[in-house]
C-alpha positions in Angstrom: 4.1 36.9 -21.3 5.9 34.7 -19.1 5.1 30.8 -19.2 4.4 29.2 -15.5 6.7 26.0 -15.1 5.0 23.1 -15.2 7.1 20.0 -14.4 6.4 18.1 -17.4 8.5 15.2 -15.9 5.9 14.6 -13.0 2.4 15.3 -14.9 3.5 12.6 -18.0 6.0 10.2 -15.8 7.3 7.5 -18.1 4.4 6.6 -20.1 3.0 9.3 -21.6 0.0 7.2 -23.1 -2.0 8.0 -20.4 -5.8 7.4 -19.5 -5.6 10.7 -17.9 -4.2 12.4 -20.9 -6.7 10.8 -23.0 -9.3 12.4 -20.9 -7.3 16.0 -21.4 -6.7 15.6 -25.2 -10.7 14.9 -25.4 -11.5 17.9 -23.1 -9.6 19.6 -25.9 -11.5 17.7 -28.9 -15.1 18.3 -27.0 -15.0 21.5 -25.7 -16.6 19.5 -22.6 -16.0 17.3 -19.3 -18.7 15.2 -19.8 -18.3 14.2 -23.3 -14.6 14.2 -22.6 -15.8 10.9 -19.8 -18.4 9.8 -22.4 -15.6 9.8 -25.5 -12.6 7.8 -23.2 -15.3 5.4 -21.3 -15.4 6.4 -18.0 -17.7 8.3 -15.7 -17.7 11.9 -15.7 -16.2 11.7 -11.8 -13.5 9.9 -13.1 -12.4 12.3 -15.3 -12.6 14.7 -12.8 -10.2 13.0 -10.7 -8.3 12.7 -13.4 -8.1 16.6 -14.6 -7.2 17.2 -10.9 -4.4 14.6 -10.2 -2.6 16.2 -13.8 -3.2 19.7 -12.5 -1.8 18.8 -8.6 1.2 17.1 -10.7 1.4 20.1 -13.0 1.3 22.8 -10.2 -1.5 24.3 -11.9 -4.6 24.4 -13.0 -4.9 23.3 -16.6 -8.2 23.1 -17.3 -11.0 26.0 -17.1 -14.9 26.0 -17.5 -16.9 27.8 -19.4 -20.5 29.3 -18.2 -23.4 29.8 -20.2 -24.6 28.5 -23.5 -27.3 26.4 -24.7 -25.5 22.9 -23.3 -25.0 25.2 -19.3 -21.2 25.8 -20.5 -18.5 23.9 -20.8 -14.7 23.2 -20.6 -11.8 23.6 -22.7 -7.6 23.8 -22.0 -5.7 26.9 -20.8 -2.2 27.4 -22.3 -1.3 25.0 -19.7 -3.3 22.2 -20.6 -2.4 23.1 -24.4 1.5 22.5 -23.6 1.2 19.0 -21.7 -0.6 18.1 -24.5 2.1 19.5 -26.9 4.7 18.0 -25.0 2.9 14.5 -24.7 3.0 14.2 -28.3 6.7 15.1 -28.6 7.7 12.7 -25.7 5.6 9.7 -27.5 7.5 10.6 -30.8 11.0 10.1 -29.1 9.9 7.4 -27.0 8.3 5.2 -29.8 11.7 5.9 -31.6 14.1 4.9 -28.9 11.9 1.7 -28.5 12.0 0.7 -32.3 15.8 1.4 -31.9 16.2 -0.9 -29.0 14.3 -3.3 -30.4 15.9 -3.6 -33.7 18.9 -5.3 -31.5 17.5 -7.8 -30.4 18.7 -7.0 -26.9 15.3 -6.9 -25.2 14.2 -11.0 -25.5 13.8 -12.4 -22.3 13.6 -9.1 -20.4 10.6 -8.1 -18.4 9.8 -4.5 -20.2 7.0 -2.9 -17.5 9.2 -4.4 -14.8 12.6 -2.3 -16.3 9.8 0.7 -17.5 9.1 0.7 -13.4 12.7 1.9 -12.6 11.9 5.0 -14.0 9.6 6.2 -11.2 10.6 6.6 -7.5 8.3 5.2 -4.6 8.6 4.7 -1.0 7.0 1.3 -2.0 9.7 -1.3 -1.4 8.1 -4.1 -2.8 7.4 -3.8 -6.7 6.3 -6.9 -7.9 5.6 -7.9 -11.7 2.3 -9.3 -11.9 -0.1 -9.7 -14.7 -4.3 -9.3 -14.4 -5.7 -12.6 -14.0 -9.7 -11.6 -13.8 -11.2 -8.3 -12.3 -14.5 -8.6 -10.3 -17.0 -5.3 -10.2 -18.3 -4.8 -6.3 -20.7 -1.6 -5.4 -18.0 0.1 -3.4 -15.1 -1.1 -5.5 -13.0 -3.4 -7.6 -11.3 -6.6 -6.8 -8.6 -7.3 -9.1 -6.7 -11.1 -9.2 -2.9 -10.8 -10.3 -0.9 -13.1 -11.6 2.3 -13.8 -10.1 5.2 -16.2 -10.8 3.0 -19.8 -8.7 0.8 -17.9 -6.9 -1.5 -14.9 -7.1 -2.1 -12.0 -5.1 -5.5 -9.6 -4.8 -6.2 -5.5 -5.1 -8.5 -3.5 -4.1 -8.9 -0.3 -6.1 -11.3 2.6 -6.4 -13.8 2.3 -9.9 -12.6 5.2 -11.0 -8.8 4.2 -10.7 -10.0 0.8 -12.5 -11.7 2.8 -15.3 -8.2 5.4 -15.5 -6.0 2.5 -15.6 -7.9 0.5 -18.2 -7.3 -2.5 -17.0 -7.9 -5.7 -18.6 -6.8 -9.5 -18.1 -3.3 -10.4 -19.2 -2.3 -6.9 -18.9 0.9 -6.4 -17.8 1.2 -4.2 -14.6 3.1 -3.9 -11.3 2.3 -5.1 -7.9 3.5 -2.6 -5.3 3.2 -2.1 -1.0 5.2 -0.7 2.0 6.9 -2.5 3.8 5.1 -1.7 6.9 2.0 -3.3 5.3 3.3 -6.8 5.1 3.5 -9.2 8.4 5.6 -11.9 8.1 4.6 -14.6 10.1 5.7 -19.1 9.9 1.9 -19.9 9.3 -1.1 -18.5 9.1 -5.2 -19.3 8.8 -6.6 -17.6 5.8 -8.9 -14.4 6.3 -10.8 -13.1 3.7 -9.1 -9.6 1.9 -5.7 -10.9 3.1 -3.5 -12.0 0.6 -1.0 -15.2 1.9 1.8 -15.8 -0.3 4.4 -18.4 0.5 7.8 -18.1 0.0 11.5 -19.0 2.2 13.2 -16.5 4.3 16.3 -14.9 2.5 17.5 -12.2 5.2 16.9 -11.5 8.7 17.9 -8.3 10.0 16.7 -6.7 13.7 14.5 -3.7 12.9 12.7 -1.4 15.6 10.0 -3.4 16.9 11.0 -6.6 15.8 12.9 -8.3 13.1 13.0 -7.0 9.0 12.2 -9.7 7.0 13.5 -10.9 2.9 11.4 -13.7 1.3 11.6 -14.9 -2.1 7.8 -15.6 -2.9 9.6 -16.8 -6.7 12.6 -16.9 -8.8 14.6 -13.8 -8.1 11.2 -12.4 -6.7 11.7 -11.1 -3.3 9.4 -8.7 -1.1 10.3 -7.3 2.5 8.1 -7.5 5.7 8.5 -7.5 9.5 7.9 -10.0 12.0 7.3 -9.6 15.3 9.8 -9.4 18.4 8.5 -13.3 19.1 8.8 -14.6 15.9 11.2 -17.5 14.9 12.4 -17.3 11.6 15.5 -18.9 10.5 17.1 -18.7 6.9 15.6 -20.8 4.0 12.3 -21.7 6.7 8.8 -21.6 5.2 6.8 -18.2 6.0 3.7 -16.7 4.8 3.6 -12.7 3.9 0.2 -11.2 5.0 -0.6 -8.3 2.9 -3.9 -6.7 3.3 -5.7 -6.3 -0.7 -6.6 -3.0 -0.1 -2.4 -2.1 0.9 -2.0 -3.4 -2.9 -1.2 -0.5 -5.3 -1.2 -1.2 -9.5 0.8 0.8 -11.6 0.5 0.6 -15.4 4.4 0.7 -16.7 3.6 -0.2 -20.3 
């Protein structure tokens, strides 16, 4: 019988230890969704979301339900699901390898690891920023997460079930990433609640479409890019404020 092709490449990206694998591996353990959720320590439609985002990454489905029994059915991995996990394992092998290797010379001090790790996925996001969790705050509709950059800090909003997926937890490392086309750049600006303001000195001014492309270093060798508006007067090394909405503010988890 002829395998599918599953792009392994996009379902386990460059960490491979994975909330969302997790999730799969205890689908596999449990024989069910729900004690799959209950096992990892999220809610059951968290791991739902997370079957589904692995099986659009995948290309297909990897996981199938069962019907009947005394428990109303329940779930287990198709040959699919049975070789992400197979290849998980082999990629966390080689990768736990290459690190012990790299780290036995000593080359790594000093380096930001999630920030290099982050190279390794492709994003229309053109500002990545290294950031670590200061404090996370649990709403009814979602979560407000407080990160840590370089003299200043800078606010997300996420989904519960991407906080639960991600597992995050303060002093985690993680990065800090939004378009562009999110960001106003402005000299000054009166602070508004679920707008993050972080200060920083213009570095580049280029014209864009509907006004001017905008470089400011918001830390040491930390820039981020935003536009300003036909009007605005910004001059090299002058004192601006980015305005990026908290909900624009997307986490990844690179180690």
């Amino acid at each position: 019988m002829k395998h599918a092709k599953i792009d392994y490449s996009e379902v386990l990206g460059v960490r491979t230890i994975d909330k969302r694998l997790d999730i799969l591996r205890a689908i596999h353990d449990a024989g069910s969704i729900s004690e799959a959720a209950r096992l990892c320590g999220v809610s059951y439609k968290a791991a739902w979301q997370a079957i589904e985002t692995l099986s659009n990454l995948a290309g297909l489905a990897l996981v199938e339900k069962l019907v009947g029994g005394s428990g109303g059915g329940g779930a287990r991995l198709n040959e699919a699901g049975l070789r992400v996990l197979e290849v998980s394992d082999l990629l966390n092998r080689a990768r736990e390898q290459t690190l012990a290797r790299i780290e036995n010379t000593g080359k790594v001090e000093g380096l930001n690891l999630p920030g290099i790790a982050s190279v390794g996925f492709r994003t229309s996001m053109r500002n990545q920023l290294p950031c670590s969790v200061e404090k996370i705050e649990r709403h009814s509709a979602s979560a407000q997460i407080e990160l840590a950059m370089e003299r200043q800090s800078l606010q997300a909003q996420i989904t519960h079930e991407s906080l639960e997926l991600l597992h995050l937890k303060p002093g985690q490392k993680v990065i800090a990433m939004f378009k562009a086309t999110a960001v106003s750049i402005v000299p000054s600006m009166v602070a508004m609640k679920g707008v993050n303001h972080l200060q920083g000195r213009v570095l580049r001014r280029g014209k864009g479409v509907s006004g001017f492309e905008i470089s400011l270093e918001v830390g040491t060798d930390l820039t981020l890019v935003g536009f300003a508006g036909p009007q605005t007067i910004l001059k090299g090394r002058q004192s601006a404020v980015a305005a990026v909405e908290a909900n624009a503010v997307v986490i990844a988890v690179a180690s």
